[in-house]
N, C-alpha and C positions, 0 to 999 in steps of 0.2 A: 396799577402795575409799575414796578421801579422799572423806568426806563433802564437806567445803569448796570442793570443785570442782564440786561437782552444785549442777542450778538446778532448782528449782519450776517448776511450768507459769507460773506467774506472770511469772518472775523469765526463763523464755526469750521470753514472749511479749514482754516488756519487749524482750530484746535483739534479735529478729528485727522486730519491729512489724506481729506474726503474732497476733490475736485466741487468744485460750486457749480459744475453742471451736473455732478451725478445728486447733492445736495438736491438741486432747484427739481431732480426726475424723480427722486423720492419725495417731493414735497408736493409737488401736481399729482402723482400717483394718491395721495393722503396716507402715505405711510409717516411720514416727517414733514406731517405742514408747520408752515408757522404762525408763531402764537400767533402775531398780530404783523400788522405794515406803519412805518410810519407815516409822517404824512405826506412825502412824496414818492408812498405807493413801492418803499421797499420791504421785502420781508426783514422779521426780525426773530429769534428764536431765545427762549428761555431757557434753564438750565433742565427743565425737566426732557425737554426734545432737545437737548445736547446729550443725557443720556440714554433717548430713544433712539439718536441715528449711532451711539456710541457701538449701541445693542443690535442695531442694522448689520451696522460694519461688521462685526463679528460672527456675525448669524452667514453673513453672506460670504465673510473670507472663507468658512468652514462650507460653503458652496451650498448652503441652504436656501431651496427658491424662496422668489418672493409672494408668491400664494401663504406658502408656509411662516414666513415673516411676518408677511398680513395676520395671520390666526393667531401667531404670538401674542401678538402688538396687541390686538382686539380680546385675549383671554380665553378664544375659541378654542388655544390646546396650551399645553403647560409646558415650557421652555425643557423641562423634565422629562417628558414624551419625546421630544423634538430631536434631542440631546440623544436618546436610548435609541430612535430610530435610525440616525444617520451615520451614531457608532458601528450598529450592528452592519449599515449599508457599506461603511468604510471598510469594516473584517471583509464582506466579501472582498473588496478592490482589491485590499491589501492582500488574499490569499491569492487571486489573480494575479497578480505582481513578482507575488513571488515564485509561483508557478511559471509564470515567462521568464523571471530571472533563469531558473533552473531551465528550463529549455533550452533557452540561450546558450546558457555554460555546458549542458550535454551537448548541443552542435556542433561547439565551437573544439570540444571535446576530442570529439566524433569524427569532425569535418567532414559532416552530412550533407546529403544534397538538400535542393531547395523543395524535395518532394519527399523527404524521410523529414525533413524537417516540418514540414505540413502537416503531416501524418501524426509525428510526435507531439504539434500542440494540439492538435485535436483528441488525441489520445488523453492526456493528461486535464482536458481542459473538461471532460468527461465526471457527470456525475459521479456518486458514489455506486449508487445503485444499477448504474450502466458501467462501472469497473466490474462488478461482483458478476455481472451478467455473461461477462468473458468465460470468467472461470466455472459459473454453475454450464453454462453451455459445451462447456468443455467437458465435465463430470457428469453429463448430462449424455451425450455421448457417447464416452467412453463407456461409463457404466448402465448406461440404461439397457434395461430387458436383459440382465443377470443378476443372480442374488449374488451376488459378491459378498466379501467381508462387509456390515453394514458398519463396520468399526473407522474402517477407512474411511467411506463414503462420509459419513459424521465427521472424521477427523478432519477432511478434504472441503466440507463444505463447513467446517469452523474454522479455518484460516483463513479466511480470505485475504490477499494484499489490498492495505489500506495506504491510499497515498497519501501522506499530509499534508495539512497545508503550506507547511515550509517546506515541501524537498526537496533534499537536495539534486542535484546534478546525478551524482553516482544512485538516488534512489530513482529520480527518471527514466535515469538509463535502465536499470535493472526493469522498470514495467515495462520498456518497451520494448526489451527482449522478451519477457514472459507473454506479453501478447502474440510475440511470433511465438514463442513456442508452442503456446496452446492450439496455435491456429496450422501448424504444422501437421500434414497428415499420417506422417511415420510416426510421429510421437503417439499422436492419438491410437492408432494401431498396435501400437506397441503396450499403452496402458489398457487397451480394449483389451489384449490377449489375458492381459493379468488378471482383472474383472472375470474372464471365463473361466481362466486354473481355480482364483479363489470360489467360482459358483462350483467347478469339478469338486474342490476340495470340500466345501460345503456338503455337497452331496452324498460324499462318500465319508460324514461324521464329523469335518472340524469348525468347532463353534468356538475355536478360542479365542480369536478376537487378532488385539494388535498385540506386538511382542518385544514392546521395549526393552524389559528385566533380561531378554534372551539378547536382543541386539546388543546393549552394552555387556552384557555376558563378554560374547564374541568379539565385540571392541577390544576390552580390557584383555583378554587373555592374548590375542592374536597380536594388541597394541605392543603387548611386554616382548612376544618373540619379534617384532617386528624389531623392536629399540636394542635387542640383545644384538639382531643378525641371524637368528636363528633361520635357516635355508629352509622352506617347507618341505624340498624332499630328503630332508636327513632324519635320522633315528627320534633326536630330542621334538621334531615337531610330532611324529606320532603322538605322545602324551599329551600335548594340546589337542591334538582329535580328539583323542579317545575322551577329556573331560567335556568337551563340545557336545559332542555325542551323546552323553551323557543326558545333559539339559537338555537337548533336543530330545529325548527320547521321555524325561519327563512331563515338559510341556507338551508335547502334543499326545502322550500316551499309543507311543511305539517303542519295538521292542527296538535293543540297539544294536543292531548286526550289520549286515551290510548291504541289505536293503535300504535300513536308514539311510544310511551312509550318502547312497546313489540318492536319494530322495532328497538330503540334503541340498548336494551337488546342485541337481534342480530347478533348486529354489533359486542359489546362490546362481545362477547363468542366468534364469528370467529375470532377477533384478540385476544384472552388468550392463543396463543402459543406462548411461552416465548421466540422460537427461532427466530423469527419474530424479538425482539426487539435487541438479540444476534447477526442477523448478522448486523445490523447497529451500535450496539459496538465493533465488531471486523471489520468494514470498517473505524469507526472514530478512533480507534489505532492504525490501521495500516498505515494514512494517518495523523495521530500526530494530529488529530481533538480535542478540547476538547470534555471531558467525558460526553458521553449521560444520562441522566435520565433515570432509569427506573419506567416506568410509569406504572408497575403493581398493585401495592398498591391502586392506584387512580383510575385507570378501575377496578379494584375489588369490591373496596366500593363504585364505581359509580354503579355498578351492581347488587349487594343485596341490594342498598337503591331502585332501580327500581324494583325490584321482591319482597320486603318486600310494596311498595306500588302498586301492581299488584297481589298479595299474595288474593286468594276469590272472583276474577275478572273474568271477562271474558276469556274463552281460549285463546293462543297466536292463533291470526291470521295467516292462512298460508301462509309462503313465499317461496322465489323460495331456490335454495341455501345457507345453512348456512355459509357462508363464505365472509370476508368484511375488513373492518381496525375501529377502533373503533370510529372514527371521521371523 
């Protein structure tokens, strides 16, 4: 063996910038022994264990034990498994991290106490599958033991809010309000009643489902008189009823008088809880959806332009259940 090639513990600690006591504890370990001693009994290391402890050091700066080190070294696992396992281990840290970052910045936000702030990392720090369990518990309730619209229910249990791994602050925030609100007992009562109108409605023939084509209907036409000025109880909003009307007496196959009319009305009062539209804004931020409309303004003036021309009319007809979606 060329002596002139072997290094002193000294002389490797020098070139790795590895202390020569942690050297000499990997070398009685037999992770980085050395080749030979000379002959007053010092170690001496070769270049091939100067690239063994080189491979130490980096195995271990990336915080990989030394068990695992060992299996390296010995060919027991392939520096390529090693590699693939501690990456995926560092994604979890790193999604923890950033989830305490965003914590943090919702507190400090907030200026939470030190017991909403407990609550919010435990909240967040919450599986996927123990988030989803919020919300099916909540639908779960509400709707269970009515046939409701199953359109909803499907729509209801296809959104779920999904937190990411990066979110932000403002998407924190928003789960930690949707948690109160699900867990809220007026809300719940409030979508319960709607669950029973829709099994009334049900029962009495209507199978049409959900009504998006009608709700932007009503957006758009309502949205123009809103932007004009148009007062819902003057002359020109009657013409917007009467087209409203119109579609509403399509889609559901009713006639369009003035029963509709009240029937309308209705709908439009059991969905005027404003949390109804809140928690589908706090599903679509927490899920990085864009920003929902709120469509209060336009069911509002859809609604007094209906009662200002039902205003000296016939009593509302009676229905079963006050409670419905407005379209």
């Amino acid at each position: 063996m060329d002596d002139e090639n072997l290094l002193t513990i000294g002389a490797l600690a020098a070139r790795t910038g590895l202390s020569v006591k942690t050297i000499r504890f990997y070398s009685d370990k037999g992770i980085v022994p050395a080749t030979c001693h000379n002959p007053a009994g010092y170690r001496l290391y070769d270049m091939a264990a100067l690239a063994r402890l080189e491979l130490v050091r980096t195995l271990r700066a990336l915080d990989v034990d030394l068990a695992t080190v060992r299996r390296v070294l010995a060919d027991e696992t392939s520096l390529a498994e090693v590699a693939a396992a501690h990456a995926a281990a560092l994604d979890v840290q790193i999604r923890a991290l950033r989830l305490r970052r965003a914590v943090l910045a919702a507190v400090a936000k907030r200026g939470s106490t030190p017991q909403e702030m407990d609550l919010m990392h435990k909240l967040v720090n919450l599986s996927d599958a123990e988030r989803r369990r919020f919300i099916h518990d909540f639908i779960d309730d509400t709707f269970g033991g009515f046939d409701a619209n199953p359109a909803m229910v499907e729509l209801l249990r296809s959104s779920m809010p999904e937190l990411p791994d990066d979110a932000t602050p403002e998407q924190v925030e928003a789960w930690m309000e949707l948690v109160e609100l699900v867990q809220d007992t007026g809300f719940r009562a409030a979508v319960r009643r709607m669950a029973e109108y829709q099994a009334a409605q049900r029962a009495e023939g209507d199978t049409t489902g959900l009504h998006h084509e009608l709700t932007e209907a009503v957006r758009e036409e309502v949205g123009r008189a809103l932007a004009a000025g148009i007062d819902p109880d003057s002359e020109p909003a009657a013409g917007i009823v009467a087209t409203l009307g119109a579609r509403y007496a399509e889609t559901f196959g009713k006639a369009d008088d003035d029963r509709l009319k009240w029937w309308i009305l209705e709908r439009l009062e059991v969905a005027g809880d404003r949390r109804v539209t809140r928690y589908w804004q706090l599903v679509a931020a927490i899920n990085g959806w864009p920003a929902l409309p709120d469509l209060e303004p336009v069911f509002t003036w859809f609604g007094r332009a209906l009662r200002t021309r039902l205003d000296g009319r016939a009593a509302r007809p009676g229905q079963a259940c006050p409670t419905g979606s407005p379209a």
